[in-house]
N, C-alpha and C positions, 0 to 999 in steps of 0.2 A: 220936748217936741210932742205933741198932741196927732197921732193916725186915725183916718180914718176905719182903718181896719187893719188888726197885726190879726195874721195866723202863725200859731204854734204846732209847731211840728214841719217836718222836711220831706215827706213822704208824699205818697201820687195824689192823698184827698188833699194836701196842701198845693202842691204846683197845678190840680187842674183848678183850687180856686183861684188860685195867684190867675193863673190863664185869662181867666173872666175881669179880673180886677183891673188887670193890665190894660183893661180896653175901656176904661174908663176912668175919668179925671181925681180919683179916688187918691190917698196918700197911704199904703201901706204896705206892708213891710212882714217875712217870715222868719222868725224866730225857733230854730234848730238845735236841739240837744247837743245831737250828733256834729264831731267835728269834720266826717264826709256829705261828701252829697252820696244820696241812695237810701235814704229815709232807711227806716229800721232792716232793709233785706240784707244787707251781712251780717245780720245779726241772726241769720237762722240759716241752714243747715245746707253745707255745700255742694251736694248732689240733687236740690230742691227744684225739682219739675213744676213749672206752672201750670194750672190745668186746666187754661181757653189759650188758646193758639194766639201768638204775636195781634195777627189783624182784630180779634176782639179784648187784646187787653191796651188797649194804645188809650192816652190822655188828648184831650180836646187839641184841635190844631194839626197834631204832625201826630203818621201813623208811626207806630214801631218797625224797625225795620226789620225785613224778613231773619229770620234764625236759621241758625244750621237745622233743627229739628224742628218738630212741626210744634213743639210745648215749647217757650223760652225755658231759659235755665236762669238761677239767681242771680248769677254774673252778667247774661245779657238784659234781664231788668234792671240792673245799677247802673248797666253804661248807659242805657235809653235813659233811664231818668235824671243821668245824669247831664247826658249832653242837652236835653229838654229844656231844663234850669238855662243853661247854659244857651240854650238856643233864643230866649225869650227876655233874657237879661234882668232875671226877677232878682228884687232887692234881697241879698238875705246876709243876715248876723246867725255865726254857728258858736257851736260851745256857749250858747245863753239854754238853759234851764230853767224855765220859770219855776218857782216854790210853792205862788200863791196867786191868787186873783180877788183884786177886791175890788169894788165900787164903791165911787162918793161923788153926789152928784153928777150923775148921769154919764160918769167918764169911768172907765175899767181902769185900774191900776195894778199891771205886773212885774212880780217882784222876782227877783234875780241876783245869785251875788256878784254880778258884773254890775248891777246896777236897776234903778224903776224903765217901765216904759208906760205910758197910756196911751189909748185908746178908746175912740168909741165905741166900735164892735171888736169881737173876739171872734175867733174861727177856731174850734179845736181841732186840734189833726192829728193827735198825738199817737194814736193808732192804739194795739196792745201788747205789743211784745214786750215793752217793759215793763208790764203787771201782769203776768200769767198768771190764768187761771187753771188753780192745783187745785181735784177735785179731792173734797173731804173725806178719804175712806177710812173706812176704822183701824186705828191701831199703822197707819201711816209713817206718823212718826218714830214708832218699833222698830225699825227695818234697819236694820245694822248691816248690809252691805250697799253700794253703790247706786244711791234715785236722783236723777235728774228728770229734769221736766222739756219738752220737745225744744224750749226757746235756748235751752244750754248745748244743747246735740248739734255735731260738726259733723264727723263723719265716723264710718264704723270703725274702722281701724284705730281710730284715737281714743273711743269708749270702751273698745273693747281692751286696747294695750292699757288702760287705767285699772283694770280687776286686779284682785287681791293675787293672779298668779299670772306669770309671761306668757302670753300667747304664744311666741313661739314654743316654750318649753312646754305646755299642754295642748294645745292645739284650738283652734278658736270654737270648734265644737265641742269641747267640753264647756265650756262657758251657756250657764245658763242665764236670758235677757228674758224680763218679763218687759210687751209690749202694752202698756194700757191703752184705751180709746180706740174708737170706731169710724173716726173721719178720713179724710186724705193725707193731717199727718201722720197719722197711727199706720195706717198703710205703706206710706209711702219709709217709713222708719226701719218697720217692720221689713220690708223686703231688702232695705241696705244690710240690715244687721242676721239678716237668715242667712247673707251667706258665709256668714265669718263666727257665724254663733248656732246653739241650739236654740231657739223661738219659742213663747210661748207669747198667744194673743187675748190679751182680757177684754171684756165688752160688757159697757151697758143696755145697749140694744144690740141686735142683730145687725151685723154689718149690710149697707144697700150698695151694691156695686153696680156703676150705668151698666148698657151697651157701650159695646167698642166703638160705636160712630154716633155718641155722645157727650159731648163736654165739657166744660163749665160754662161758656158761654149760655146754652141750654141752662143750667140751673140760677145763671142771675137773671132768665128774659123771664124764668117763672117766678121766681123770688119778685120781679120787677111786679108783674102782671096778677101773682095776689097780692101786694101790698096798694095797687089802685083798685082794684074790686073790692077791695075793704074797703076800701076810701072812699067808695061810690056807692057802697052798700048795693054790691053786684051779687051773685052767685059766682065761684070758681070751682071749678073742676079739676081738684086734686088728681096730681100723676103718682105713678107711684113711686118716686124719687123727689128728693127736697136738697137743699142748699147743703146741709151734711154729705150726702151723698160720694162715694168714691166713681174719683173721674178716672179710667183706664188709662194713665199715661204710658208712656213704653215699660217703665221700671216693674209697675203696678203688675201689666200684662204678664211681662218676665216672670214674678214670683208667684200669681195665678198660676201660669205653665208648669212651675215647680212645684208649685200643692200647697203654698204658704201661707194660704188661707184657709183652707176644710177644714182646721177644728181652731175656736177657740171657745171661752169660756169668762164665766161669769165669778167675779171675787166677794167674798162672806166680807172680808177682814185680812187688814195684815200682818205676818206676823215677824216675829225680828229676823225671820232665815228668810223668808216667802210670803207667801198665802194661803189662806184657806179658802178654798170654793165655796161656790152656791151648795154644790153636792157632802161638804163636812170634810171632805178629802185636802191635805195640806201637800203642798210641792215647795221643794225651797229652788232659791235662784240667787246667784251672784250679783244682780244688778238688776234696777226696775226702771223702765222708760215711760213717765206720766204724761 
């Protein structure tokens, strides 16, 4: 069978295309890794605070429905996107993994070990939780106790019960967690794991924390609004917050309150116990959060 459009991937840039498609005499079809509906969010960390309020994360058509708190949580974006799929009755094959994408004569050809599909157009949606990006730092690979990367992280209690000694029989403040990264999930990791651990927070820039009655909806209308003033060859008037930027969710607030953010610091190199600072000074730690 020949589509005019497969999208690969299961996730909200696949279903608000699917949305569009639907409304149009078009023949195509999305093709999902995953053998749930909820595109890749159970695949990341179960205390995970969204950070624009239900009413500004909703997909075309039908709003999200209001949340117990004012940030959805992981679990209430699964159901929403789930029941959306579900609402609209978009065609989808799950457990297909595309391997490869080729073309020959003007027709895409994807390859699967359930089998080919083509297609005219392709839509990627694939997102990126399934190829994390692990920044390069020196001496990385050295590190002889416990590195995961934020797309492997569940919640504290299980990262932490994983160390070389029983939480309960040391107590979780001995355990030291080195935090890497300066965005929302650095942050947001950061403050699960401060309270069941001793914290330390590495950066490459200085962290930018909004105001409290600022949210992510604000950092995608500005995201949105210089990406068209480039485009028009405008002038923009940078704020001084960007799409990195830490959104104050309740969690966030909590561990500000608690002072889990006034120091961190900048890493030289890693070494097989720890790291070495910007300053030549070396700390070891039982476990590193990338």
């Amino acid at each position: 069978m020949l589509y005019d459009v497969i999208i690969v991937g299961g996730g909200q840039s696949a279903l608000a295309s699917a949305y569009y498609l639907r409304r149009t005499s078009l023949k195509y079809i999305i093709l999902d890794a995953n053998l749930n509906c909820g595109g890749s969010w159970d695949q990341n960390w179960d205390d995970l605070d969204l950070f624009s309020t239900a009413q500004h994360s909703s997909l075309p058509g039908w709003l999200m429905p209001k949340t117990k708190t004012e940030y959805p949580t992981k679990e209430e974006v699964i159901d929403y996107l789930c029941q959306y799929e579900k609402r609209y009755y978009f065609p989808i094959k799950r457990g297909i993994k595309i391997t490869n994408i080729e073309k020959e004569n003007e027709v895409f050809i994807l390859k699967s070990v359930q089998g080919n599909f083509k297609s005219k157009v392709v839509i990627a949606a694939t997102g990126t939780q399934s190829h994390p990006i692990i920044p390069e730092i020196k001496g990385r690979k050295h590190f002889k106790g416990k590195q995961l990367h934020s797309s492997q992280y569940r919640k504290a209690e299980d990262f932490i019960s994983k160390l070389p000694w029983s939480i309960k029989s040391f107590g979780g403040a001995n355990k030291k967690v080195l935090v890497v990264g300066e965005g929302n999930s650095g942050a947001q990791i950061l403050a699960q794991l401060s309270k069941v651990a001793k914290t330390k927070w590495a950066v490459k820039n200085t962290p930018q924390f909004l105001p409290d009655d600022v949210d992510g909806k604000d950092l995608f209308d500005r995201a949105s609004a210089k990406y068209k003033a480039k485009k028009q060859e405008k002038s923009f008037k940078p704020e001084n917050y960007n799409i990195g930027s830490i959104v104050m969710v309740p969690q966030v607030k909590e561990a500000r309150d608690r002072g889990v953010y006034t120091e961190f610091n900048r890493i030289k190199s890693i070494t097989k116990t720890g790291v070495r600072w910007q300053n030549g000074e070396t700390e070891d730690f039982n476990s590193e959060m990338i």
